[in-house]
SELOGU-120990 format. One record per residue (C-alpha): residue number from 1; residue in one letter; chain; x, y, z. Coordinates in steps of 0.25 Angstrom, whole numbers, plus 2048, in hexadecimal, padded with zeros to 3 digits. Layout:
# residues N
node resi=NUM resn=A chain=A px=X py=Y pz=Z
...
***
This chain:
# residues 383
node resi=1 resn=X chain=A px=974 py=357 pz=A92
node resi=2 resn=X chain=A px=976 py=360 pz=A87
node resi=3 resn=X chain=A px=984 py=35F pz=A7C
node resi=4 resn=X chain=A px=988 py=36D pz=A82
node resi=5 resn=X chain=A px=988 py=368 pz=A8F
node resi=6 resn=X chain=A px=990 py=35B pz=A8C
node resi=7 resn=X chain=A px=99A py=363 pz=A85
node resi=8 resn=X chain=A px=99A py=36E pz=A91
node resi=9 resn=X chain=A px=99D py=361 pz=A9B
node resi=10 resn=X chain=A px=9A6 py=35B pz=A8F
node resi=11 resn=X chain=A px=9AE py=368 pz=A8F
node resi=12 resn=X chain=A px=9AF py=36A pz=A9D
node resi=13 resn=X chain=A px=9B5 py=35D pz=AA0
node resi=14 resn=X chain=A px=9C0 py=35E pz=A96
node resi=15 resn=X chain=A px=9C3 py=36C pz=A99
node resi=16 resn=X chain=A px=9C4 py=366 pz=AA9
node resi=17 resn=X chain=A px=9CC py=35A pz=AA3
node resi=18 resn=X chain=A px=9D7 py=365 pz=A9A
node resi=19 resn=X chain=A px=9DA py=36E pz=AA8
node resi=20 resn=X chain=A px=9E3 py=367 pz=AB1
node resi=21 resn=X chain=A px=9EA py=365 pz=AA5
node resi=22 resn=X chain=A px=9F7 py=367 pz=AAF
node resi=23 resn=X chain=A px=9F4 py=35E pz=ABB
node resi=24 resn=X chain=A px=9FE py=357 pz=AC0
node resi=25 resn=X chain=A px=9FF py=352 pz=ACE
node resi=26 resn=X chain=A px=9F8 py=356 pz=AD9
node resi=27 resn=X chain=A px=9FE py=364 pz=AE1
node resi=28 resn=X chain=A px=A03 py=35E pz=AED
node resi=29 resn=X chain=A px=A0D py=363 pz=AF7
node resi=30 resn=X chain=A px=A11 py=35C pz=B04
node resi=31 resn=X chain=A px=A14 py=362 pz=B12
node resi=32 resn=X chain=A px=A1A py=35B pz=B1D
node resi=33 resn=X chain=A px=A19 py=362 pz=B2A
node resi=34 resn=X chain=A px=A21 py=35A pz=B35
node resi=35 resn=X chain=A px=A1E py=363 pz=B43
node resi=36 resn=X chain=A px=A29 py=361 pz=B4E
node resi=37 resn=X chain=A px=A2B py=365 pz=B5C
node resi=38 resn=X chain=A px=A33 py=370 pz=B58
node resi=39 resn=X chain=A px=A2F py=375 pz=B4A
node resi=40 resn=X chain=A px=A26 py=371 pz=B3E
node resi=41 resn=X chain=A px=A2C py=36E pz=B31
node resi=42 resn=X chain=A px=A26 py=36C pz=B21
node resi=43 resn=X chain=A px=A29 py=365 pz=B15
node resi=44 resn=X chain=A px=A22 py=369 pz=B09
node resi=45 resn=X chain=A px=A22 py=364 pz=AFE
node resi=46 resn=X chain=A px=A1D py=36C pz=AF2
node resi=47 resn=X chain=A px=A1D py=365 pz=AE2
node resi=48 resn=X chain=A px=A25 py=36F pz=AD7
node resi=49 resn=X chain=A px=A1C py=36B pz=ACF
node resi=50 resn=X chain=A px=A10 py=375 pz=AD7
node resi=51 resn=X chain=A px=A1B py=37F pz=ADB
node resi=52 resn=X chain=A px=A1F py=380 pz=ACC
node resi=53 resn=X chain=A px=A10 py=383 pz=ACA
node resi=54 resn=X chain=A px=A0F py=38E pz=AD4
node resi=55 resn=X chain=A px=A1D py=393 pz=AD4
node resi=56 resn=X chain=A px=A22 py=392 pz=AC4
node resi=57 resn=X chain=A px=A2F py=38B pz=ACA
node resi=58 resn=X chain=A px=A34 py=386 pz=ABB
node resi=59 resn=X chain=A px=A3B py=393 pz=AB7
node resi=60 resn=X chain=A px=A40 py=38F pz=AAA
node resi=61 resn=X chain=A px=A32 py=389 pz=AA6
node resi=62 resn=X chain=A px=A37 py=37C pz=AA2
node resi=63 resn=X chain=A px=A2E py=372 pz=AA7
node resi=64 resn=X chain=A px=A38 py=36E pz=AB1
node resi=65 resn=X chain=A px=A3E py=373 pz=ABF
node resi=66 resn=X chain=A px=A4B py=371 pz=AC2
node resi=67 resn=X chain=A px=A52 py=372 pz=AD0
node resi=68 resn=X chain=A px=A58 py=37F pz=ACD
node resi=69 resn=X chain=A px=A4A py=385 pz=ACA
node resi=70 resn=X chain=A px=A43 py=37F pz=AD8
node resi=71 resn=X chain=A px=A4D py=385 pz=ADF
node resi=72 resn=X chain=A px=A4E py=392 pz=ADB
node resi=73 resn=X chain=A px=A3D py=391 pz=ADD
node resi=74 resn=X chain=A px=A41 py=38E pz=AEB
node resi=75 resn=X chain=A px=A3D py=39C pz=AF2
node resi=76 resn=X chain=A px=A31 py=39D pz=AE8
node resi=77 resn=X chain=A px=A30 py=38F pz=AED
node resi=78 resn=X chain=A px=A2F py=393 pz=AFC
node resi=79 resn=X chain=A px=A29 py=39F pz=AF9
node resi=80 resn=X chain=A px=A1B py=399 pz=AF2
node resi=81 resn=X chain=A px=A1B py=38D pz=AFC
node resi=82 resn=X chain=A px=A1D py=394 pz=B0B
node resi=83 resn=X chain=A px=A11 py=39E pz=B0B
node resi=84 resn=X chain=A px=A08 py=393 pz=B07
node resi=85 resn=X chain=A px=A0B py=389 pz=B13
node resi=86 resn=X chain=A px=A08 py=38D pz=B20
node resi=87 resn=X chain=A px=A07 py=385 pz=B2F
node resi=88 resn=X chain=A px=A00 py=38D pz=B3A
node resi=89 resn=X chain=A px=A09 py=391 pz=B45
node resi=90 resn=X chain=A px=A14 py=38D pz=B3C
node resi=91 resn=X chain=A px=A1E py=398 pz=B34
node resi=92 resn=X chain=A px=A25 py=38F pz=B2B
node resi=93 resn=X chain=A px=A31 py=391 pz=B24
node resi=94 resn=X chain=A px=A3B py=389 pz=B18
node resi=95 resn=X chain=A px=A47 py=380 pz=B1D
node resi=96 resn=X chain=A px=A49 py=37A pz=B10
node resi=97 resn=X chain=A px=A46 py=375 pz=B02
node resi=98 resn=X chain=A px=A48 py=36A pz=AF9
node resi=99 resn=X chain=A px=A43 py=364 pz=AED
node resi=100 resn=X chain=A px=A3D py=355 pz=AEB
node resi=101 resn=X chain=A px=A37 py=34D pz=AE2
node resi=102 resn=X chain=A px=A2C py=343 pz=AE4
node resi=103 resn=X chain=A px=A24 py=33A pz=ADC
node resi=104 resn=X chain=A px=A1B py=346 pz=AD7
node resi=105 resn=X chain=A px=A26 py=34F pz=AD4
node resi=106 resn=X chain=A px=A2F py=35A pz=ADC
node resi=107 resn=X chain=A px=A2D py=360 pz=AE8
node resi=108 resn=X chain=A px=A31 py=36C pz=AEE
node resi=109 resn=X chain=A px=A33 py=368 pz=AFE
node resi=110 resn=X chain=A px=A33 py=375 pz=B06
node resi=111 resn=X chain=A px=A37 py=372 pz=B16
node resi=112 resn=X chain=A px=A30 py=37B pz=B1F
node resi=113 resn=X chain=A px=A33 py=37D pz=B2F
node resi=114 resn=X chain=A px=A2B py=386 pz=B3A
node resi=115 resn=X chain=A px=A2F py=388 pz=B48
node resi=116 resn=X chain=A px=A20 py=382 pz=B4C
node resi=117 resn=X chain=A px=A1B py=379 pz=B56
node resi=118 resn=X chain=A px=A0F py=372 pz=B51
node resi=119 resn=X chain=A px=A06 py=36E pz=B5A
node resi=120 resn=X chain=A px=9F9 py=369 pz=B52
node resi=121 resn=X chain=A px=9F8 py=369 pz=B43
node resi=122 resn=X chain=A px=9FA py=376 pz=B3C
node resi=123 resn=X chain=A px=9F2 py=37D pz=B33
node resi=124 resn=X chain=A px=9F8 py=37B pz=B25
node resi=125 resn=X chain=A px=9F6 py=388 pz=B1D
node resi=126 resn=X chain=A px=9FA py=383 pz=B0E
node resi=127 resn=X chain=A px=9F7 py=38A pz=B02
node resi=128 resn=X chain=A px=A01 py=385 pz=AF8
node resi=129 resn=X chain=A px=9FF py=385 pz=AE8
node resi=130 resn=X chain=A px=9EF py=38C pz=AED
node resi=131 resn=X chain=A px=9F1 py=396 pz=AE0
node resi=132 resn=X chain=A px=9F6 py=38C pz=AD8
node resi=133 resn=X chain=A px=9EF py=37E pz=ADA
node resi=134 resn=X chain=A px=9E3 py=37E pz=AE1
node resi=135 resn=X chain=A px=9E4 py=36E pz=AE1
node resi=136 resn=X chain=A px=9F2 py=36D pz=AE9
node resi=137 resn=X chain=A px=9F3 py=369 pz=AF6
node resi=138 resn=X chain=A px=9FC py=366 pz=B03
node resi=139 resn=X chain=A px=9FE py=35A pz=B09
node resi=140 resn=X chain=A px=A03 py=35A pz=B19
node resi=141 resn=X chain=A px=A08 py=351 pz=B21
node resi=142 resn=X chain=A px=A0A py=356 pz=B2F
node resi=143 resn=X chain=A px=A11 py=350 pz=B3A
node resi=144 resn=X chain=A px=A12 py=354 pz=B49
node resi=145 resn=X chain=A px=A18 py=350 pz=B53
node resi=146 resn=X chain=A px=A10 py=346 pz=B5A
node resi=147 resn=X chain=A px=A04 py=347 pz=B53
node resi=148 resn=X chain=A px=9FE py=340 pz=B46
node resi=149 resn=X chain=A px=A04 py=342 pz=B38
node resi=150 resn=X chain=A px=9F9 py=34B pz=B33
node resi=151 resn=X chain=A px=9F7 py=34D pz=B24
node resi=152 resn=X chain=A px=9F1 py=35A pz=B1E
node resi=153 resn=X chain=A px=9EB py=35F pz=B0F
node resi=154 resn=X chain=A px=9F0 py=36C pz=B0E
node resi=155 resn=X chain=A px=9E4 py=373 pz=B02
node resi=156 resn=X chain=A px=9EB py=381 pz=AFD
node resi=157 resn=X chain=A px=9DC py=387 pz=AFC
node resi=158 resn=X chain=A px=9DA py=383 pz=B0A
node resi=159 resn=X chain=A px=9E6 py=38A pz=B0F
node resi=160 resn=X chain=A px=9E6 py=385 pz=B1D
node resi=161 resn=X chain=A px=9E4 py=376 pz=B21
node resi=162 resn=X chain=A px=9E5 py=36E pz=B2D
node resi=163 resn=X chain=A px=9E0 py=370 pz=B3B
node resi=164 resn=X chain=A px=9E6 py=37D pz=B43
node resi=165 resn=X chain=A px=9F2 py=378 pz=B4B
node resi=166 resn=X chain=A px=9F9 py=380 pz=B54
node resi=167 resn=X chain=A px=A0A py=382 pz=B54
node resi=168 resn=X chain=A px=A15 py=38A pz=B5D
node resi=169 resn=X chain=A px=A1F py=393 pz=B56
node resi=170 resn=X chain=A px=A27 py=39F pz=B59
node resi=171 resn=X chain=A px=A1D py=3A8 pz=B51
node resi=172 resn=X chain=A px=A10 py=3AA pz=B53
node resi=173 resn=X chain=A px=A04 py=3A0 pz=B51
node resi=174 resn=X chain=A px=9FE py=39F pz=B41
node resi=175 resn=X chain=A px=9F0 py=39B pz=B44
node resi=176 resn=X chain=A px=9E8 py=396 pz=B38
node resi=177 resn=X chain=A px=9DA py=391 pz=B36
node resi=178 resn=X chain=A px=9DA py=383 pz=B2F
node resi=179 resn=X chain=A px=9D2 py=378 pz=B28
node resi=180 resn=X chain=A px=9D1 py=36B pz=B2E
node resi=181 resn=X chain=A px=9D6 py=361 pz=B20
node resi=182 resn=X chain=A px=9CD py=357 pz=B28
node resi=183 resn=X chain=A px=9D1 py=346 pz=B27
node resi=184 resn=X chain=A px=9CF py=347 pz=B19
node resi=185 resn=X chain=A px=9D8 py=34D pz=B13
node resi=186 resn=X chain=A px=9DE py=343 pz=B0B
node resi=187 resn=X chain=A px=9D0 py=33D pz=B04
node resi=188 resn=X chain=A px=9CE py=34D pz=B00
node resi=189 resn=X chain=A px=9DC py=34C pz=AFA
node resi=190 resn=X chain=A px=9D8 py=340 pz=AF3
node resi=191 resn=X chain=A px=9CD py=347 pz=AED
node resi=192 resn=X chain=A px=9D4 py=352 pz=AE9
node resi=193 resn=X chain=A px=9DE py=34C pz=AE2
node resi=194 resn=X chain=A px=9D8 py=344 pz=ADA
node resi=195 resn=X chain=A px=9CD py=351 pz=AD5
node resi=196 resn=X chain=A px=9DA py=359 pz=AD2
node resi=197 resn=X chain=A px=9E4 py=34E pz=ACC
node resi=198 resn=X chain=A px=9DF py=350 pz=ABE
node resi=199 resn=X chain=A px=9E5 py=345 pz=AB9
node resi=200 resn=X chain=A px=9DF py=33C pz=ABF
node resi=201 resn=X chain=A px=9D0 py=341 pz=ABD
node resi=202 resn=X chain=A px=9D6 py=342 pz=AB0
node resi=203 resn=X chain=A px=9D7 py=335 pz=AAE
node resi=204 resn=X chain=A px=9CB py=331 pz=AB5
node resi=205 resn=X chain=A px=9C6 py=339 pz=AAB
node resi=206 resn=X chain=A px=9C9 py=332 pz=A9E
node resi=207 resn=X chain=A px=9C5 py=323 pz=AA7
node resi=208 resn=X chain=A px=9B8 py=32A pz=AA8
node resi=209 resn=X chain=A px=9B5 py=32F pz=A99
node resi=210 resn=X chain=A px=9B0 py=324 pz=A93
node resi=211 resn=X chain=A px=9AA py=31E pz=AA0
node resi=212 resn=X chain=A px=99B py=320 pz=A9B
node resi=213 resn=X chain=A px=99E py=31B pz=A8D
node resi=214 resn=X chain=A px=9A1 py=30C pz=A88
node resi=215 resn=X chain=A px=9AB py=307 pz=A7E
node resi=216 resn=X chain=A px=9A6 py=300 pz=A70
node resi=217 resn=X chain=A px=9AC py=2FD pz=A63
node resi=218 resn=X chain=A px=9A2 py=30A pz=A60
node resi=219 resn=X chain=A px=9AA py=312 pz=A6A
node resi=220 resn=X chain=A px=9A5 py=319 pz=A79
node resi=221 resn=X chain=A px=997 py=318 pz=A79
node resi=222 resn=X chain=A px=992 py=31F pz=A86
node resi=223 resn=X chain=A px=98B py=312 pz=A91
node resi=224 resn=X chain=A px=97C py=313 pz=A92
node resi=225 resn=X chain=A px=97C py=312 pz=AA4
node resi=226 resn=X chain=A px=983 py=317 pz=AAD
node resi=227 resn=X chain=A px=987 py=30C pz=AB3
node resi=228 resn=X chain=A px=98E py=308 pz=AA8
node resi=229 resn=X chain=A px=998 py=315 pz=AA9
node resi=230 resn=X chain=A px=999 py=312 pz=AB9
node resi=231 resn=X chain=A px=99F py=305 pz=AB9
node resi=232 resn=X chain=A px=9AA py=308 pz=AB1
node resi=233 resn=X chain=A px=9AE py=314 pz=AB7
node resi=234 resn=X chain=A px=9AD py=30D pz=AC4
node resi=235 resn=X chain=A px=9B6 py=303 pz=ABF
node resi=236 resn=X chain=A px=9C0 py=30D pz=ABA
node resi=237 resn=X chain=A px=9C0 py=316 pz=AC6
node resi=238 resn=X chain=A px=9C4 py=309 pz=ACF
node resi=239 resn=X chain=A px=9CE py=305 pz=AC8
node resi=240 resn=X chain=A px=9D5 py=313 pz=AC9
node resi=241 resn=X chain=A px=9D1 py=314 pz=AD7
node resi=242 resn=X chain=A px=9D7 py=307 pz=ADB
node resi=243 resn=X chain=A px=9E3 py=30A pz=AD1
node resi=244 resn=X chain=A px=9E8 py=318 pz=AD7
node resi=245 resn=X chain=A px=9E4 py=313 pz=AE4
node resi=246 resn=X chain=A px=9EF py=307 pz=AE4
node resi=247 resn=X chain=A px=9FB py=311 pz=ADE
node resi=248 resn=X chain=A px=9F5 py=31D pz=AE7
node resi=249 resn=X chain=A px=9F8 py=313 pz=AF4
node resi=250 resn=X chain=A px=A06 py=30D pz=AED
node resi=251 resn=X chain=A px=A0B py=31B pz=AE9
node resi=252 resn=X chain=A px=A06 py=321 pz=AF6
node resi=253 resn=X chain=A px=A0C py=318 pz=B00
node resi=254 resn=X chain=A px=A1A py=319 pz=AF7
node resi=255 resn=X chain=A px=A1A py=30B pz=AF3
node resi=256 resn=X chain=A px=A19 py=30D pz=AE4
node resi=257 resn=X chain=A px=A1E py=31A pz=ADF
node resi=258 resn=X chain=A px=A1E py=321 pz=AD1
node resi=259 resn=X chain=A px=A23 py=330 pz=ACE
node resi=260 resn=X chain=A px=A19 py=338 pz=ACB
node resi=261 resn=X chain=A px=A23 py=33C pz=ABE
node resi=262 resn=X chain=A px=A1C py=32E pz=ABA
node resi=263 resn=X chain=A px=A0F py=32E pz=AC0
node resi=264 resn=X chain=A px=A0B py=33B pz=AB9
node resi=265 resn=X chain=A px=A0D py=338 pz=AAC
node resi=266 resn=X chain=A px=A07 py=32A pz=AAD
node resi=267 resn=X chain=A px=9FA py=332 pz=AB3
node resi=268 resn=X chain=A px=9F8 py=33A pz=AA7
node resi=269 resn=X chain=A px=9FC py=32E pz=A9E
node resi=270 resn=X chain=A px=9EF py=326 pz=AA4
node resi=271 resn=X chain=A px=9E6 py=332 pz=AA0
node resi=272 resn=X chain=A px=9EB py=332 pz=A92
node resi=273 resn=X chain=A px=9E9 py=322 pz=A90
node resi=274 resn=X chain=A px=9DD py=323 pz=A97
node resi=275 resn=X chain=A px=9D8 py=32E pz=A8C
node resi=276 resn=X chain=A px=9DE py=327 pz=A80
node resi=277 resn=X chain=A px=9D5 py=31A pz=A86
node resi=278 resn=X chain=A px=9C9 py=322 pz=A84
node resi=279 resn=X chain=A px=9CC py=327 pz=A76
node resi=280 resn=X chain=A px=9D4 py=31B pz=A71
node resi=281 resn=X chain=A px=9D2 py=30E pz=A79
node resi=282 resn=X chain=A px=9E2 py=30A pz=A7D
node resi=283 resn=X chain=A px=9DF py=301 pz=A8A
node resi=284 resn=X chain=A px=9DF py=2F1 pz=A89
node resi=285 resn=X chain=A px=9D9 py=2EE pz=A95
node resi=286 resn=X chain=A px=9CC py=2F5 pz=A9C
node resi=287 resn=X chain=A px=9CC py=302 pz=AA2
node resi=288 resn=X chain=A px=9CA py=2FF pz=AAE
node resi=289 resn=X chain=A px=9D9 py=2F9 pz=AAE
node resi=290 resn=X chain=A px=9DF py=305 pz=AA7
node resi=291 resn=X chain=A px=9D9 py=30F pz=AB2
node resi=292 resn=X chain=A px=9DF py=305 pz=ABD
node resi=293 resn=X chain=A px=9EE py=306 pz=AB8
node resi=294 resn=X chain=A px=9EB py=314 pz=AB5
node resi=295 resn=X chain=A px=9E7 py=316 pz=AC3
node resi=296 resn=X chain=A px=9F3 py=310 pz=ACA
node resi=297 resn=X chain=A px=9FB py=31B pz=AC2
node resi=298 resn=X chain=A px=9F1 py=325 pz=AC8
node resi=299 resn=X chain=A px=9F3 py=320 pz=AD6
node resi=300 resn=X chain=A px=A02 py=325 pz=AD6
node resi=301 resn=X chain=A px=9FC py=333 pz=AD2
node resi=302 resn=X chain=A px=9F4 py=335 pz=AE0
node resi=303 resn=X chain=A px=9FE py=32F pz=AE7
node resi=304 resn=X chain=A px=A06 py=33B pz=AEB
node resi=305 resn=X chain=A px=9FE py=343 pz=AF5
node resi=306 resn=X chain=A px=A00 py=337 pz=AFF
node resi=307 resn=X chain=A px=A0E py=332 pz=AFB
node resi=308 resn=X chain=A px=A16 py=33D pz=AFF
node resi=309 resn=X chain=A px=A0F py=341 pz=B0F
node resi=310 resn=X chain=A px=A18 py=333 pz=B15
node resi=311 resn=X chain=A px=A0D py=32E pz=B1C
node resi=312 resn=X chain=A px=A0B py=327 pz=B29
node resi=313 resn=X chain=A px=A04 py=318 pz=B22
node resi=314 resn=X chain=A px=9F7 py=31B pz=B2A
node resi=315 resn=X chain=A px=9F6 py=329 pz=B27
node resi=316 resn=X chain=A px=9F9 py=326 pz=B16
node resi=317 resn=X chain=A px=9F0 py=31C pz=B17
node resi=318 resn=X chain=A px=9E4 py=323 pz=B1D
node resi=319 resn=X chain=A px=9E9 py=330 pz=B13
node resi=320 resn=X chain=A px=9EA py=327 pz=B06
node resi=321 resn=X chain=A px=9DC py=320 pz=B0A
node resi=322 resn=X chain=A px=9D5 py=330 pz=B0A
node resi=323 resn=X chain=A px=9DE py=333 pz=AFE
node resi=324 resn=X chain=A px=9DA py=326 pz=AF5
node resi=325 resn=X chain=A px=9CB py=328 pz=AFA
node resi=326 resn=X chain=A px=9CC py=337 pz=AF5
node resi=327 resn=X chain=A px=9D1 py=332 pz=AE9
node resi=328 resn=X chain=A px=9C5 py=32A pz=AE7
node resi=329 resn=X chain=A px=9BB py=334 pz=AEA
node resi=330 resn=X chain=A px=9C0 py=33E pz=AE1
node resi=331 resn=X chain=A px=9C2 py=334 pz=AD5
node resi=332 resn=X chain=A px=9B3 py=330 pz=AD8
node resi=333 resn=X chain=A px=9AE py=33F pz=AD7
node resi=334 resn=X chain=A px=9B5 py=341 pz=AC8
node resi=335 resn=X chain=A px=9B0 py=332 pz=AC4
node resi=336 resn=X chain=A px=9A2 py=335 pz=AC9
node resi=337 resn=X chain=A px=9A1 py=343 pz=AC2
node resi=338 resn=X chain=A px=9A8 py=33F pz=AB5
node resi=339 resn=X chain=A px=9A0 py=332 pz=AB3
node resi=340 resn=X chain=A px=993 py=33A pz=AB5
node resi=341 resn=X chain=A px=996 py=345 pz=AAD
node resi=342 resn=X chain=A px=99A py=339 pz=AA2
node resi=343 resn=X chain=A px=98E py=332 pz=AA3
node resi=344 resn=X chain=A px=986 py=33D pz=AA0
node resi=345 resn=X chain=A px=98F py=341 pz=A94
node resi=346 resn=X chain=A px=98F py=333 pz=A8D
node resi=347 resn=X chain=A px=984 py=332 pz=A83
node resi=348 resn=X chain=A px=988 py=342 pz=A7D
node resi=349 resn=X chain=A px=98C py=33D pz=A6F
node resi=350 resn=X chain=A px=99B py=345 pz=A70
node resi=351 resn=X chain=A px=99F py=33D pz=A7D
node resi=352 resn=X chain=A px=9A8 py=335 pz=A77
node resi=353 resn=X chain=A px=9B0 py=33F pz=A6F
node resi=354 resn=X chain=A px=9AF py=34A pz=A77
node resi=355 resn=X chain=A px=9AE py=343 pz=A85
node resi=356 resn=X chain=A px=9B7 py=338 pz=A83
node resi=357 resn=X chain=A px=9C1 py=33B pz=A79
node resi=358 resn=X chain=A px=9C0 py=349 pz=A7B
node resi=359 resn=X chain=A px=9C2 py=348 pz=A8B
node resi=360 resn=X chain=A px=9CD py=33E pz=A89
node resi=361 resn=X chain=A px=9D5 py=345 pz=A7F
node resi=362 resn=X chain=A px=9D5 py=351 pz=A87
node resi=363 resn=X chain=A px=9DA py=348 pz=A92
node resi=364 resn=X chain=A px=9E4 py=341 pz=A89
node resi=365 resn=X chain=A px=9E9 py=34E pz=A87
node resi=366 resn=X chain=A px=9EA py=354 pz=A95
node resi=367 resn=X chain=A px=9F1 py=347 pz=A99
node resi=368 resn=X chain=A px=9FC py=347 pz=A8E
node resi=369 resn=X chain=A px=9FF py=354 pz=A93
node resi=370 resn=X chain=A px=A00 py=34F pz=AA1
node resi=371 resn=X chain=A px=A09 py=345 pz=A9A
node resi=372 resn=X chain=A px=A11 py=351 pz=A96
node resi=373 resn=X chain=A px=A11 py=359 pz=AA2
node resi=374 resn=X chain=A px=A15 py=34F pz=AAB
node resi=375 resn=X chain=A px=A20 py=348 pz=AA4
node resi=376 resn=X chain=A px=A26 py=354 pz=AA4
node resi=377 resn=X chain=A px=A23 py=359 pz=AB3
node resi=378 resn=X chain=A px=A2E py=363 pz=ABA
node resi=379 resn=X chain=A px=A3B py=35C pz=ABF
node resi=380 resn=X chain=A px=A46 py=35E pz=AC8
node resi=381 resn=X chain=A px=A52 py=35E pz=AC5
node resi=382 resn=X chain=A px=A5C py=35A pz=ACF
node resi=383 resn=X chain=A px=A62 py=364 pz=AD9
***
C-alpha cells in the first residue's frame, strides 16, 4: 500500500471521526394510538430538542428554551408536526397539548382525536423531521380493541409503513399503499442505532486504535499476526457487549434509572479518557476493565427507544431481544471494518502519530466539546 494511499484512508477516517461533531441522542418521537369503539385517539410525543432543530424555537438565541418561548411556538408547533403524520381513513385533529420532561429531555406531547373506527391496522403515513434528520424515527404502539398490542417503526423516508388497515368515518375513505415493517423491526432498529449514535462508534473507535499495536517501554510497536490483534479486540468488544447489555435491560425495564442530563455527559467523558489512554497511559487496571465500566454507562444511552412504549412483559422482552441483538450486529460490522482497515495500516511508519495520537486527539476534541454542548443542553423552565 502506497503512503499516499495510507494518508488518503488516515484522512478520511478523521474527517468521518470530526462530522457528527453535534450528535447527541438519538431522534426519536413516540406515538401512541389507542383505537376505541367510537373514535381513535394519539399521543405524540415529540423531543424540543429535534423541533428546536427544524423549527428555530429559541428566539432570543440563548442556548435555552423557556416556557414562554414553547408556547408561543405552539401553532408553529402544530403547524410543522400535523401534515407529517397521517392514519388512512383517519382525519385527525388537535385536542390538547402539554409539555414533559423525561429522562432524555422535554417533550412536546400533542393529543390527537379522529372520529374513525379502526378495524385492522392502519397505514401510518409519517414523514416528521424527513428534511431535517434523515436518521430520526417514530416508535408506535398501537392498541385496538380486542386485538394484540402491535408496535410499528415508523422511517420518514418511507413515508408510509404497516400493513393497509381499513377504518369507518364520516368522510370519505383515504386509501394508502403500505410497506409491510416485517417481525423485525426492532433488530433493524438496533442496528440503526448503534451506526447513527456516534458516540458510541466514537468510542469504539479510540478502543480499536491501538488494537493491532502492542505497548513496550519503547512505545506501540505494531503485532507481527493477526491473531494477536483479534484476541484483544474480542475481549474488549465482550466486555462492552455484556456491560451495555446489563444497564440496556436495568434502564429499560425501569429498575435502574439515570437522567439523560447525566448520562450524556458521562458518554462523552468515556471518549475523552479513552483517547487520553491511548496518548498518555491513565488506567491502573487492564483495559478490558475500563471498557466494561465504560460499557455499563453506555448501556443507559440505548436504553431510551424501549423505555418509554409501556410494554406488555412478553412483548418488551421479545422487542429488547431484537433490539440488543441489532446492537450486536451493528457493533460487529464497525469492529470488523475498522480492525481490517487497522491491520492493514499498522507497519506504515506514521501510524502511531498520525493514526493514534492523531485520531485520538481529534476524538478528544470532539468529545470535550460534546462535554460542552451537553452540559449545557436546552431547559425548561417551569410553567
Amino acid at each position: 500500500m502506497s503512503a499516499l494511499l495510507r494518508l488518503l484512508l488516515v484522512c478520511a477516517a478523521l474527517l468521518g471521526l470530526a462530522l457528527p461533531a453535534q450528535a447527541h441522542k438519538s431522534s426519536d418521537s413516540y406515538l401512541q394510538i389507542d383505537a376505541g369503539p367510537a373514535a381513535t385517539k394519539v399521543r405524540w410525543d415529540i423531543a424540543l430538542r429535534d423541533l428546536d432543530v427544524a423549527l428555530v424555537l429559541d428566539a432570543d438565541d440563548d442556548g435555552r428554551l423557556t416556557w414562554g418561548e414553547v408556547k408561543t411556538a405552539w401553532p408553529r408547533i402544530e403547524a410543522y408536526a400535523l401534515p407529517r403524520l397521517t392514519l388512512a381513513g383517519c382525519a385527525l385533529r388537535p385536542t390538547g397539548q402539554a409539555l414533559e420532561r423525561r429522562n432524555d429531555g422535554a417533550y412536546a406531547v400533542l393529543l390527537l382525536s379522529a372520529d374513525c373506527v379502526l378495524t385492522a391496522q392502519p397505514a401510518i403515513g409519517y414523514t416528521l423531521f424527513r428534511e431535517v434528520d434523515p436518521t430520526h424515527r417514530g416508535i408506535a404502539r398501537i392498541q385496538m380493541a380486542g386485538q394484540p398490542l402491535a408496535l410499528a417503526l415508523l422511517d420518514p423516508s418511507r413515508g408510509v409503513t404497516l400493513q393497509a388497515g381499513t377504518a369507518t368515518t364520516a368522510a370519505a375513505d383515504q386509501p394508502a399503499s403500505a410497506a409491510n415493517a416485517g417481525p423485525w423491526g426492532f433488530l433493524r432498529e438496533g442496528v440503526h442505532h448503534i451506526l447513527t449514535g456516534y458516540d458510541h462508534v466514537l468510542f469504539l473507535l479510540c478502543l480499536l486504535l491501538p488494537s493491532v499495536m502492542r505497548r513496550s517501554p519503547q512505545g506501540w510497536q505494531p503485532v507481527g499476526k493477526l491473531s494477536e490483534a483479534i484476541w484483544p479486540v474480542v475481549g474488549i468488544v465482550s466486555a462492552f457487549t455484556v456491560a451495555h447489555s446489563i444497564t440496556l435491560g436495568l434502564a429499560a425495564l425501569k429498575i435502574v434509572s439515570l437522567p439523560s442530563a447525566i448520562i450524556e455527559p458521562a458518554i462523552a467523558v468515556t471518549i475523552i479518557l479513552a483517547a487520553l489512554d491511548n496518548v498518555w497511559p491513565i488506567f491502573p487496571v487492564r483495559r478490558v476493565v475500563v471498557t466494561f465500566l465504560f460499557g455499563l454507562i453506555h448501556g443507559f444511552g440505548f436504553a431510551g427507544v424501549l423505555a418509554e412504549l409501556n410494554l406488555p412483559t412478553a412483548d418488551f422482552a421479545w422487542a429488547l431481544l431484537q433490539f440488543n441483538v441489532g446492537l450486536e450486529l451493528g457493533q460487529l460490522m464497525i469492529v470488523v471494518g475498522v480492525t481490517a482497515l487497522l491491520f492493514a495500516l499498522r507497519q506504515w511508519p506514521r501510524y502511531r502519530p498520525l493514526v493514534i495520537r492523531g485520531g485520538s486527539f481529534a476524538a478528544l476534541v470532539i468529545g470535550l466539546l460534546w462535554l460542552i454542548e451537553r452540559t449545557a443542553n436546552v431547559s425548561i423552565l417551569p410553567m
